[in-house]
C-alpha positions in Angstrom: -26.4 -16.1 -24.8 -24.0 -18.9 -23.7 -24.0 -20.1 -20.2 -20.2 -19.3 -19.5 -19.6 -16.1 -19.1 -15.8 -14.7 -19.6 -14.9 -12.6 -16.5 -12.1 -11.2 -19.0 -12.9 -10.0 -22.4 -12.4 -12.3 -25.2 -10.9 -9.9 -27.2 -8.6 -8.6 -24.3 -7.4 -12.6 -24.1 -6.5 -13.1 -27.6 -3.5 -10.8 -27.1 -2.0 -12.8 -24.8 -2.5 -16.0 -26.8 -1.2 -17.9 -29.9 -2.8 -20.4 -31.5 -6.1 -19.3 -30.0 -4.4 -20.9 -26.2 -3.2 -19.0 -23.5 -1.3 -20.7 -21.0 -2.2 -21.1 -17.2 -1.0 -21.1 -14.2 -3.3 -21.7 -11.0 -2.6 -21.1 -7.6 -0.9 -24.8 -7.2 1.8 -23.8 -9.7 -0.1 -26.2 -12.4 0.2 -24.5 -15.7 -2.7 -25.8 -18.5 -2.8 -24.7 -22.0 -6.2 -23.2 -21.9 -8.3 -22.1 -25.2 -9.6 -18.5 -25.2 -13.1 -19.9 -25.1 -12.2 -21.1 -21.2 -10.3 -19.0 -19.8 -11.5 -16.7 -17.7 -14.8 -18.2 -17.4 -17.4 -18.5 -15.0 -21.2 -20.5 -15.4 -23.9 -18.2 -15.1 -21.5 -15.2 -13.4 -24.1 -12.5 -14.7 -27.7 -14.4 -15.1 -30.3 -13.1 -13.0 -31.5 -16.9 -11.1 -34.9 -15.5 -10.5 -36.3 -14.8 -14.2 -36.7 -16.6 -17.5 -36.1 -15.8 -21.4 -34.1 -13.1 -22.3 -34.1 -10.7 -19.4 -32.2 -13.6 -17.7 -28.5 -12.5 -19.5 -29.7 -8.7 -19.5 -26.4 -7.7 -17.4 -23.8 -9.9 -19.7 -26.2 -8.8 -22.8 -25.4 -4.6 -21.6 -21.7 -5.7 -21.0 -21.6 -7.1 -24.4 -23.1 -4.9 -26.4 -22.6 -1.1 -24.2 -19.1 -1.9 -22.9 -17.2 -5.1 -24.8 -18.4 -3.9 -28.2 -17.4 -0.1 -27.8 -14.1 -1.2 -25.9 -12.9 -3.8 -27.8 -11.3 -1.8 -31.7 -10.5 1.3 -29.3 -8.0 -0.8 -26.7 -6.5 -2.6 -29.4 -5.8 0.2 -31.5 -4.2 1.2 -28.8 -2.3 -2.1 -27.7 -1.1 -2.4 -31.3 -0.2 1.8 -31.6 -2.4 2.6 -34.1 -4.1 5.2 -32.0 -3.1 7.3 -28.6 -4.8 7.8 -26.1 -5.2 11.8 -27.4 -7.0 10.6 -30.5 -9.6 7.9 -29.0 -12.9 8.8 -26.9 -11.9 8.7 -23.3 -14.7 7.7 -22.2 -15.1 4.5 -24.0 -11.7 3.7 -22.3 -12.7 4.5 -18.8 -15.8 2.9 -19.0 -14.1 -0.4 -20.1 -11.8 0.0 -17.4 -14.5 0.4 -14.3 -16.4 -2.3 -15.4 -13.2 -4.7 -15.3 -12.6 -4.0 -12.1 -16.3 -4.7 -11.2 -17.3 -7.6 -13.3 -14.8 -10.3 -11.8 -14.5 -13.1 -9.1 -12.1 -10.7 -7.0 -14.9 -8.0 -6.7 -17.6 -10.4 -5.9 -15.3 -12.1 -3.1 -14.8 -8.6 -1.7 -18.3 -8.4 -1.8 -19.0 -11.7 -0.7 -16.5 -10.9 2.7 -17.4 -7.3 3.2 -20.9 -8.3 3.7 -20.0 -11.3 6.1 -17.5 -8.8 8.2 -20.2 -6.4 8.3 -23.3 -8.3 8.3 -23.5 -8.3 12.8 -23.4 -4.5 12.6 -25.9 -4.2 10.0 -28.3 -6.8 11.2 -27.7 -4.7 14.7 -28.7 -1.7 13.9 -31.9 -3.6 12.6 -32.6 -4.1 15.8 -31.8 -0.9 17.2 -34.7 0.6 14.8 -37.1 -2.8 15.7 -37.1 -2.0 19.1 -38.1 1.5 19.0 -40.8 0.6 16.6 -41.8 -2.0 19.3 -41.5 0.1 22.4 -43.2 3.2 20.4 -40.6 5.7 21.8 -36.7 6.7 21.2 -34.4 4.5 23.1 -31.3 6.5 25.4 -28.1 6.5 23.9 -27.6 3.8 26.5 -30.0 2.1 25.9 -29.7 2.1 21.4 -25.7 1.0 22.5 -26.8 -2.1 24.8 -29.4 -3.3 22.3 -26.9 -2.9 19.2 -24.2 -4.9 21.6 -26.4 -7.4 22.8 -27.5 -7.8 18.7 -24.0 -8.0 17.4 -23.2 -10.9 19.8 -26.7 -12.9 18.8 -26.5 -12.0 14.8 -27.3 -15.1 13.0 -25.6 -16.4 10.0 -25.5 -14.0 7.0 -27.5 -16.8 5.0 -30.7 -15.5 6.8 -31.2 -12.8 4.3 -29.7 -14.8 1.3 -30.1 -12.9 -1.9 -29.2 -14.4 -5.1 -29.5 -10.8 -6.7 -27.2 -9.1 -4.5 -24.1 -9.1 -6.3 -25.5 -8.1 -9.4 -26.8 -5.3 -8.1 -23.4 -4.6 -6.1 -21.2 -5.0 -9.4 -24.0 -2.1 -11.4 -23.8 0.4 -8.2 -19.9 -0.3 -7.9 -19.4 0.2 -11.7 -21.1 4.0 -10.7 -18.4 5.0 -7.8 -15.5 3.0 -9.9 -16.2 5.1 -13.3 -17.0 8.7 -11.3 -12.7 7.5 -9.1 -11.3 7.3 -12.8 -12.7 10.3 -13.9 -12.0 12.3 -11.0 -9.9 15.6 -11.9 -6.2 15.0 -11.3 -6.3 11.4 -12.5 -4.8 10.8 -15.9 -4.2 7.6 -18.5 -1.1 6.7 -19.1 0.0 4.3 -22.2 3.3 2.0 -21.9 4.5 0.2 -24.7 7.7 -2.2 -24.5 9.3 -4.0 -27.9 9.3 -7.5 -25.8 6.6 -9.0 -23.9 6.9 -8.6 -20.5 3.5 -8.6 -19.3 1.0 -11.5 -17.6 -2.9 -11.1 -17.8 -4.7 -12.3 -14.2 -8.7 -13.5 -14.3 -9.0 -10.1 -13.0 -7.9 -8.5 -16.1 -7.0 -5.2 -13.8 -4.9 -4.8 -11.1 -5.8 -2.2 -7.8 -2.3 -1.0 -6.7 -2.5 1.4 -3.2 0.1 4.3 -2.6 2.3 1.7 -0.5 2.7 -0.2 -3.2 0.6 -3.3 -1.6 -2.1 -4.8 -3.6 -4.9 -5.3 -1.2 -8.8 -5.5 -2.3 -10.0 -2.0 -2.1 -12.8 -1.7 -4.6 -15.5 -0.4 -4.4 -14.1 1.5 -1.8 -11.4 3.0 -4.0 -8.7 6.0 -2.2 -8.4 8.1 -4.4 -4.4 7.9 -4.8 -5.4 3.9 -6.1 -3.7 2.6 -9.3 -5.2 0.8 -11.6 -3.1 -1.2 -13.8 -4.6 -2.6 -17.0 -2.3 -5.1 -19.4 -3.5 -4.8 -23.1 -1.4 -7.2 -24.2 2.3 -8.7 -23.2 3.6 -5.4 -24.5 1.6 -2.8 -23.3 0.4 -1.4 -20.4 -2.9 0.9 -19.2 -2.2 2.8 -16.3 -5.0 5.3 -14.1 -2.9 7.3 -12.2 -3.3 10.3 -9.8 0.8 10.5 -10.2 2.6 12.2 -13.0 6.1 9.7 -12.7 5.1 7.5 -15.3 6.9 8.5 -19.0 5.5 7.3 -22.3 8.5 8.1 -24.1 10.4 5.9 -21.6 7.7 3.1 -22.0 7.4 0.2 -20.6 10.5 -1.2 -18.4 11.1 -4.1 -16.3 10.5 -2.7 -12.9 7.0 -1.2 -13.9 6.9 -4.4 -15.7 7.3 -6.4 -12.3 5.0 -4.4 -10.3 1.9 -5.1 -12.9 2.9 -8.8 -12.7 3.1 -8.7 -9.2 -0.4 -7.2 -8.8 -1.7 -9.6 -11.5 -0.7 -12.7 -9.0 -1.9 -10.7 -6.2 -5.4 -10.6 -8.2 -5.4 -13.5 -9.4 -8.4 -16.0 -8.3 -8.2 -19.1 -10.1 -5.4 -18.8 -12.9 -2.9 -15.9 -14.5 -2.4 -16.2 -18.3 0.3 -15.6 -20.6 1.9 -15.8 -24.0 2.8 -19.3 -24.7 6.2 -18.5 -25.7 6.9 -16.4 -23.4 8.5 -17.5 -19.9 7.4 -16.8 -16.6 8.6 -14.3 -15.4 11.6 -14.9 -13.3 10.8 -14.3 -9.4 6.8 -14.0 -9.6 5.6 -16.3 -7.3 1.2 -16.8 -7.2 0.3 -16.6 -3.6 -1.6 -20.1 -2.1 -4.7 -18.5 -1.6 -6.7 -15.7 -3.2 -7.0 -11.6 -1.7 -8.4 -12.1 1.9 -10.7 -8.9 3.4 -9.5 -8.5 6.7 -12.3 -8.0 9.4 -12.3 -4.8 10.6 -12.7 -3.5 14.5 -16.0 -2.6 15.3 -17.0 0.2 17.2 -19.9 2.3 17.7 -21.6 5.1 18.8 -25.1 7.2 19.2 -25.6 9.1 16.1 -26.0 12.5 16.6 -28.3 12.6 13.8 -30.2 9.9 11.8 -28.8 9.6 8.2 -29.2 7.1 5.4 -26.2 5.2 5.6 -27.7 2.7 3.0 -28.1 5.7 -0.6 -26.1 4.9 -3.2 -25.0 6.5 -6.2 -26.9 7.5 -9.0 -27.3 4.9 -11.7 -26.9 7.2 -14.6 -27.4 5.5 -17.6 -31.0 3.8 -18.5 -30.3 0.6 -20.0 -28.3 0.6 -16.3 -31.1 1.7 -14.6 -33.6 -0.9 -16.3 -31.8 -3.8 -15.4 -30.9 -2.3 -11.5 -34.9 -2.4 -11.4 -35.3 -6.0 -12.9 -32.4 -7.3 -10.2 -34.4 -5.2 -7.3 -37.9 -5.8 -8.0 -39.5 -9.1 -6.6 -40.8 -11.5 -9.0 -44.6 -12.1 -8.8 -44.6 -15.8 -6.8 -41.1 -15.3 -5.4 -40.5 -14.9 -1.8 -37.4 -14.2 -0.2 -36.0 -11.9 2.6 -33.8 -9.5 0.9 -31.3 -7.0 2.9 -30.1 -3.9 1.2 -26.6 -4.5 -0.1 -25.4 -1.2 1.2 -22.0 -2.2 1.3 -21.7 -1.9 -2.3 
């Protein structure tokens, strides 16, 4: 399995190319002419650092064969109109869709920030549950808040409980929540085609568009009135929607047109592709800097009953399950201090 692993489909980039190139353009406003093979790469993105052979690539293995290879002849048919969205399996379409939003630098940034933002209020309530273990009775309600203050202002540096694994498991349990959002009664799929190309691709693929019309990082944590944009190809447009304003027979125009661009340099983390030949599209500007998690107000207080804020959703699907066990298990010589990533 090769080392760099695309963050965007292959097959998903070679509609926006000619010539086997897309073209670039970064955050700096540098545009590259970039062969599919590089584009929307990242080294090792989905190899497990803590085992050997082939159990190493089992996540980008499952993607390959369980998602890419499934995905890839029913969203093209549908790019190029050879099928609608009546006559393919839906759920080969959703699936494809969750994982994109889950299998990219943007989702493991959000990842990455959530669990910084949170990490004193986790580590806090560590220490609520420490020292009742240690003084072998129930603290006060006074008492469990002063300890969780006091532990919030000493947390140490999230790097205390580094764990390479983490975001692998995040990106599996996420995939879960994502896939069950897009299924959710009321939602529906929506397919926009347009006769010229219109459309730019981000190293996102998808693009997470809220009820204001802002594009700020919401997944996992996905409102249920959330978006998601999907660009087959410069011509055609994937759209989850809880909304019923979009029109196939109207397909594709300019202004729906702008607002997936616009989310696609909102997205963006190192580069948004397009066409060669076709221009830029006039008043789309790429941000300086990636999506930024803002860090949220704290506050707390006494539980009125104990609950497991940490369960997560069920991991349905076995080959899913197996490799959630591989990326939680220890291996036998390891040692690390692991925290649960119950963010994800």
């Amino acid at each position: 399995m090769a080392k760099e692993h695309h963050l965007v489909p292959r097959w998903w980039l070679r509609a926006f190319a000619e010539d086997g190139h897309v073209l670039g353009r970064r955050h700096s406003g540098a545009e590259h002419r970039t062969p599919i093979r590089r584009a929307a790469v990242a080294r090792n993105f989905n190899t497990d650092p803590l085992v050997e052979g082939e159990q190493r690539t089992a996540l980008e293995t499952y993607l390959d064969r369980h998602v890419d290879g499934p995905s890839a002849p029913v969203l093209r048919a549908l790019r190029t109109g050879r099928s609608s969205l009546e006559s393919v399996q839906a759920s080969v379409v959703l699936d494809a869709v969750a994982w994109q939003v889950v299998r990219t630098q943007a989702f493991r940034s959000f990842d990455e920030q959530v669990g910084r933002h949170l990490f004193p209020a986790m580590w806090a309530v560590e220490a609520v549950g420490y020292t009742e273990e240690r003084l072998k009775r129930s603290l006060t309600e006074a008492e469990r808040m002063e300890v969780f203050w006091a532990a919030v202002r000493q947390a140490p540096d999230p790097s205390v409980i580094d764990d390479p694994r983490s975001a692998l498991r995040a990106s599996i349990r996420a995939f879960e929540r994502t896939r069950d959002v897009l299924a959710a009664p009321g939602r529906r799929l929506e397919l926009l085609h347009s006769e010229e190309p219109m459309l730019v691709l981000s190293d996102s693929g998808v693009i997470l568009r809220r009820k204001d019309g802002s594009f700020s990082i919401t997944p996992p944590l996905l409102p249920k009135a959330i978006e998601v944009f999907a660009p087959l190809s410069p011509s055609c447009l994937l759209i989850s929607t809880p909304r019923a304003h979009y029109r196939a027979p109207e397909g594709l125009t300019r202004k729906i047109a702008a607002k997936a661009n616009a989310g696609a340099a909102a997205w963006c983390q190192d580069a948004v592709y397009r066409l060669p030949s076709m221009p830029w599209p006039a008043h789309l500007r790429l941000p300086d800097t990636p999506l930024k998690v803002q860090p949220p107000q704290l506050s707390a207080q006494p539980a009125q009953h104990r609950t497991d804020a940490s369960a997560h959703p069920e991991v349905r699907r076995h080959e899913l399950r197996a490799i959630l066990d591989q990326l939680t298990l220890t291996p036998k010589g390891w040692s690390t201090n692991t925290a649960d990533d119950s963010k994800a």
